[in-house]
C-alpha positions, 0 to 999 in steps of 0.5 A, spaced: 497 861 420 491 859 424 494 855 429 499 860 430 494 865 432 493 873 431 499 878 430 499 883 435 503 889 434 510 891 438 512 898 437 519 899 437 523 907 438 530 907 435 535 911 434 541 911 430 547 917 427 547 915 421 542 914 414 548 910 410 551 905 415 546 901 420 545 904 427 541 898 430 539 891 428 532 888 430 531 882 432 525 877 431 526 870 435 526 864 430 527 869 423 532 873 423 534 880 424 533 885 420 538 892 421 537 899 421 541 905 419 537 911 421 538 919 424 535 920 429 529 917 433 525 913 429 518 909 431 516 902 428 511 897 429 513 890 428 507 885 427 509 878 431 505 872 433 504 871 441 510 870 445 516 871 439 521 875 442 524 882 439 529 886 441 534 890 439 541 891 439 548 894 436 548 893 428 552 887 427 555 888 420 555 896 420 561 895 415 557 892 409 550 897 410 553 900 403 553 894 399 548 891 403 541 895 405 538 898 398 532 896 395 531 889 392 537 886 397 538 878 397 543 873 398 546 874 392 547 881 393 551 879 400 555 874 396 557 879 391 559 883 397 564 879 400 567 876 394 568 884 393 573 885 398 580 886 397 586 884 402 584 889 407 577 887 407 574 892 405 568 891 400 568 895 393 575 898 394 580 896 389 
C-alpha cells in the first residue's frame, strides 16, 4: 500500500428517481463500477489513490438491481439471477 501512496477523498453528487432500480453507476479506473439506485440528490466520498480516474454514468444493468443490489451481493447471486431468467428475459418471472 505504500508504494501506491495515500487515498485522497473524491466526493461525488448524484442523482437518480428511483430506490429499487439503479439510477448511476460509479466507476473506478482498474476495478470496476459499482451501481447506484437513489431518489434524489445524493453525496459520496470515494477514497481512490492518486491519479485512478471515477467518473459516472447511466446504470448499465438497471433490469437486474432487483436481484442484484441487496445486502451481501456476490457473484453468485449474479449467477443465480441470469439462470433465473425465462424465455422473455425476464429475471424471476415464471
Amino acid at each position: 500500500m505504500a508504494e501506491l501512496g495515500p487515498l485522497l477523498p473524491q466526493d461525488i453528487l448524484l442523482e437518480g428517481n428511483n430506490w429499487k432500480e439503479s439510477s448511476v453507476d460509479i466507476a473506478i479506473a482498474g476495478l470496476g463500477w459499482i451501481a447506484v439506485g437513489v431518489k434524489g440528490p445524493a453525496d459520496l466520498r470515494l477514497w481512490v489513490h492518486k491519479g485512478v480516474g471515477v467518473t459516472t454514468h447511466a446504470s448499465m444493468l438497471p433490469d437486474y438491481a432487483q436481484d442484484l443490489e441487496r445486502p451481501g451481493f456476490s457473484s453468485s447471486n449474479f449467477k443465480a439471477a441470469v439462470k433465473g431468467k425465462d424465455k422473455s428475459g425476464k429475471v424471476g418471472s415464471k
